[in-house]
N, C-alpha and C positions, 0 to 999 in steps of 0.2 A: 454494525454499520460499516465497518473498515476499518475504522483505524485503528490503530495497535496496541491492543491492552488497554481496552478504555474504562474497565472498572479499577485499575491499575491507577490511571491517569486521573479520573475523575474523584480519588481520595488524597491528589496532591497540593500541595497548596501550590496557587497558580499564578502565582510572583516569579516562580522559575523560568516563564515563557516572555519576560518582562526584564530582565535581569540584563545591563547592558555595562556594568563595570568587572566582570569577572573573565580571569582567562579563559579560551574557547577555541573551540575548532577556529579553522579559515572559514570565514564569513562566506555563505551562497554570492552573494552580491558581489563578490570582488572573481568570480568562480569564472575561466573561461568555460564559456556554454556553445560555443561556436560548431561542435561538431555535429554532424547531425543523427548520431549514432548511441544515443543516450537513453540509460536507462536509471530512473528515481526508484528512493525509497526511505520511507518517513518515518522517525521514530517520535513520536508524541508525548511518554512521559518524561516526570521528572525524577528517573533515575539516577540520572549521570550528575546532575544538582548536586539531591541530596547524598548520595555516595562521591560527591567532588572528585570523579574523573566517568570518562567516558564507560559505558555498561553497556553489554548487550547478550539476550538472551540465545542459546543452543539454537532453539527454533530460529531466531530470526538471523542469526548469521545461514544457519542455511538457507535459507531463502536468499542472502545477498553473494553466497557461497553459487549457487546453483545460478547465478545468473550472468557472473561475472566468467565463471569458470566452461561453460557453453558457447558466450559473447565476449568473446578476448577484442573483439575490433568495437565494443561500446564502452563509453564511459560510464559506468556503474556506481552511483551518487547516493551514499546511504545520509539524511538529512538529520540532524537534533533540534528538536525546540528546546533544548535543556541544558545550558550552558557545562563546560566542563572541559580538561584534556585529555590525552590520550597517557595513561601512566603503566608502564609496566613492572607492576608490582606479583608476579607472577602466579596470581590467583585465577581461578576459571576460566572468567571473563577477559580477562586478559590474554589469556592463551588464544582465547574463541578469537580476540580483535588482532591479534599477530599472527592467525593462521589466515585469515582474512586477507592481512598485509604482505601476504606474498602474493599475491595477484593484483600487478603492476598495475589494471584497470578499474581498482577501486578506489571511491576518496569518501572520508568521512566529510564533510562538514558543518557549518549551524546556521541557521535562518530563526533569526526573532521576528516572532510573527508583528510586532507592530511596525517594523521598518520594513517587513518584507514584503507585508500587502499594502503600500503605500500606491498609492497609481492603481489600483483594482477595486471592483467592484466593495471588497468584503474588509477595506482598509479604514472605516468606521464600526464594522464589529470587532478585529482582531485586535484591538487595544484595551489598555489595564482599565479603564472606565467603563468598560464592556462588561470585561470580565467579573469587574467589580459589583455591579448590578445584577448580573443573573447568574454567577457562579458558575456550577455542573455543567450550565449549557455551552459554553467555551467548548467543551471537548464535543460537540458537536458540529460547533460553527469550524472546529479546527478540521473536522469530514472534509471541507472546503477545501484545503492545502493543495490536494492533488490537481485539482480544477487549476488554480492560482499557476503552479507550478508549470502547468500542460499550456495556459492561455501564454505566459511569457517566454519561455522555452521552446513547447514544444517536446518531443519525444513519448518512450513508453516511461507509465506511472505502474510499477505493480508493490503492491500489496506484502506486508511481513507476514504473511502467514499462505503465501502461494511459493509454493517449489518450482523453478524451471528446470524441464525436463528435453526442450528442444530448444536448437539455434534458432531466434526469432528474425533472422534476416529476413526471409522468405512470406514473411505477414507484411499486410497494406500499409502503407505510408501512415492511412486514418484507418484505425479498428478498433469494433469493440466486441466484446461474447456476452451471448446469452449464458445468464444464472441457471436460468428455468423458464418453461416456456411462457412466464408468463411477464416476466424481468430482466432487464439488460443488468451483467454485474460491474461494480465498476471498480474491482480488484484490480485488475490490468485494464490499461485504458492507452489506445496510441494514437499520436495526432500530430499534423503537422504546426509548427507556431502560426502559418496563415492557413484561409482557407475555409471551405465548412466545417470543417473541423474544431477550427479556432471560434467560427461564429457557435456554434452548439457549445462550448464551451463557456463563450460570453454570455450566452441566455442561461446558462445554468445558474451561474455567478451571480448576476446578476437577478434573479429568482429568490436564490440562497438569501442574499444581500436584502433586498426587500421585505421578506420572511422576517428577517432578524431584527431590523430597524424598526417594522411596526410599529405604536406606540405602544399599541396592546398585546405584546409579543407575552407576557405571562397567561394570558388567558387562551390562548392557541397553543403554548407553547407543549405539553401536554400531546396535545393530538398531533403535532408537527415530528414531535419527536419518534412517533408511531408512524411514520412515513419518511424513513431514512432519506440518502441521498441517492442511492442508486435508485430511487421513487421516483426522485424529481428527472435525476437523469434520462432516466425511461420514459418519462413525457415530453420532456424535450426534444428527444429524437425520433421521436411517432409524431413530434409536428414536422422536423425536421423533412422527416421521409414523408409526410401526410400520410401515414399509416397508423390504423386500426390498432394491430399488433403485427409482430411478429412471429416468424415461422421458425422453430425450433431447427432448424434439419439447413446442412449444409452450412452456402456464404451468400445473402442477400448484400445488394451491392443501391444505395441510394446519397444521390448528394455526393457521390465521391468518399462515402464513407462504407467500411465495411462492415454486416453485422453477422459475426460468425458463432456455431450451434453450440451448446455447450458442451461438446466432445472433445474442442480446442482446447478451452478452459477449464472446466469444471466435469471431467468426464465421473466422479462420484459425488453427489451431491449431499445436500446439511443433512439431511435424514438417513445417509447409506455408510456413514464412517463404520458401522461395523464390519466392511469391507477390508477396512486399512486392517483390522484384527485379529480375523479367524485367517490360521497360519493355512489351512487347507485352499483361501482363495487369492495364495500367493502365483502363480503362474496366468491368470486371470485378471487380475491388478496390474501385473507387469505388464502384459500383453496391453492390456488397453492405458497404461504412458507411452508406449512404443508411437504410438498416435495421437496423443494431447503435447501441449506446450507448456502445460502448468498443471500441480495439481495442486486442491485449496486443501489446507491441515484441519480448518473447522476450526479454531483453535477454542472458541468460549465453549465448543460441544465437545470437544476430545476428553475423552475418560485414561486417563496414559495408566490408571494401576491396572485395565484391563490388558494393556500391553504388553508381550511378550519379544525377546529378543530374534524370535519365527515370526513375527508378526510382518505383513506384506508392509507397513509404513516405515520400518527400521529397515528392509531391505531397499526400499525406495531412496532413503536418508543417506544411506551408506552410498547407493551409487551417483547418485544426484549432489550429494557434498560431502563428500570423502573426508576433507581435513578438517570440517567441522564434526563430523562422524565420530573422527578418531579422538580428538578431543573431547568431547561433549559427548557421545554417544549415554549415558547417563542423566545429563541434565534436560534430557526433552519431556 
């Protein structure tokens, strides 16, 4: 569905996201957000909790590696729902968070989701009463985050498990890509804080938000969950545009928003990781990031013991996050 490790998240207990007496990053809410140059990213377990200081995995520094290190002129926002500091106790993860911290344009901080969707659409699911009634599903209604985030902010939302491979100046103020021609993804997602942008956002939200509130949300909940959130996305913006579907191919432009092919984004898609692989379709791989902006890692489909150190995903990794490479090159 998107968010980060959600078989991960969904065996943790979910007091972590609720915890409001423990030391912790600087608060989102106190965060100045004023630039308009920003780019998010959401870490959803409770790692950093239960290991009491902040964590983070090879894969997802590079992804926050590869965005910050392209976009020196964005603020690059990696978010925790999981209380915790930052300790340099000189273990993996810690080396991963201080190679990190030499790029002046990243800031970790934390958002507890009960205070942080207060004023939103989704600020009677995101509370411990919520959570407390339907459990597992939390990590669902938390898919919502990025919405939340985009609706008061503003900026680009991308995803722990997409690599940036180009300077994203040069994309629409509002954009989004196609998965597949039959799905808008919504990995990376950019938009202005107003606008149609912000309205497609608020119809999401509020969708999401209704969904969940039902009375009878256990008896849907089951089939709901078979229809993720880039589902609901994707109808929202075929009302948006009053269109049918979309056209895979190029930048379809409606409502002042753009909706670009999956070449941009997802130039190998969930079925094709054998690609990232066989060492022979290294020059081939390469050639086609030369022309995408992101590429998606697959991460719940990636098989890493088929992975060799020839393999085109490791040469990708290396030139795309260099010092989480050097580091980490091991732990992906």
């Amino acid at each position: 569905m998107g968010y980060s490790t959600p078989d991960k998240a969904a065996s943790y207990p979910k007091e972590c996201y609720y915890i409001e007496d423990k030391e912790t990053l600087p608060n989102i809410l106190d965060l100045d957000v004023t630039s308009e140059k920003r780019i998010f990213f959401h870490e959803t377990s409770c790692d950093s909790n239960i290991k009491d200081k902040i964590t983070i995995s090879a894969q997802h520094a590079c992804a926050v590696e590869s965005a910050a290190r392209l976009n020196p002129q964005y603020d690059v926002t990696l978010i925790y729902n999981s209380p915790g500091v930052i300790k340099m106790e000189d273990d993996d993860t810690d080396k991963l968070i201080q190679g990190l911290l030499t790029y002046k344009n990243i800031k970790f901080v934390y958002a507890n989701i009960n205070q942080f969707s207060k004023g939103t659409f989704m600020e009677d699911v995101l509370t411990p009463a919520f959570s407390e009634k339907f459990g597992g599903v939390i990590n669902d209604a938390l898919d919502s985050f990025r919405y939340i985030i985009l609706w008061k902010y503003g900026g680009i939302w991308i995803d722990l498990d997409m690599i940036v491979t180009k300077p994203l100046d040069d994309l629409p103020a509002n954009f989004v890509g196609m998965e597949s021609s039959q799905k808008v993804g919504t990995d990376i997602l950019g938009f202005q804080a107003d606008g149609p942008g912000h309205r497609l956002i608020s119809n999401s939200l509020n969708f999401l938000a209704t969904k969940f509130n039902n009375p009878h949300f256990n008896t849907f909940s089951e089939n709901f969950q078979k229809s993720d959130n880039s589902d609901v996305f994707t109808r929202f913006l075929k009302s948006t545009c009053e269109a049918e579907a979309f056209q895979n191919v190029g930048a379809q432009i409606c409502q002042d928003i753009t909706v670009l092919s999956s070449k941009y984004f997802y130039p190998i898609d969930t079925n094709s990781f054998e690609k990232y692989i066989e060492e022979e379709n290294l020059e081939k791989v390469m050639d086609t990031f030369q022309k995408s902006y992101t590429f998606h890692t697959w991460d719940p489909k990636r098989n890493t013991s088929l992975l060799t150190n020839k393999s085109p995903f490791f040469n990708l990794i290396e030139n795309f996050c260099p010092k989480t490479y050097e580091i980490g090159n091991k732990m992906f």
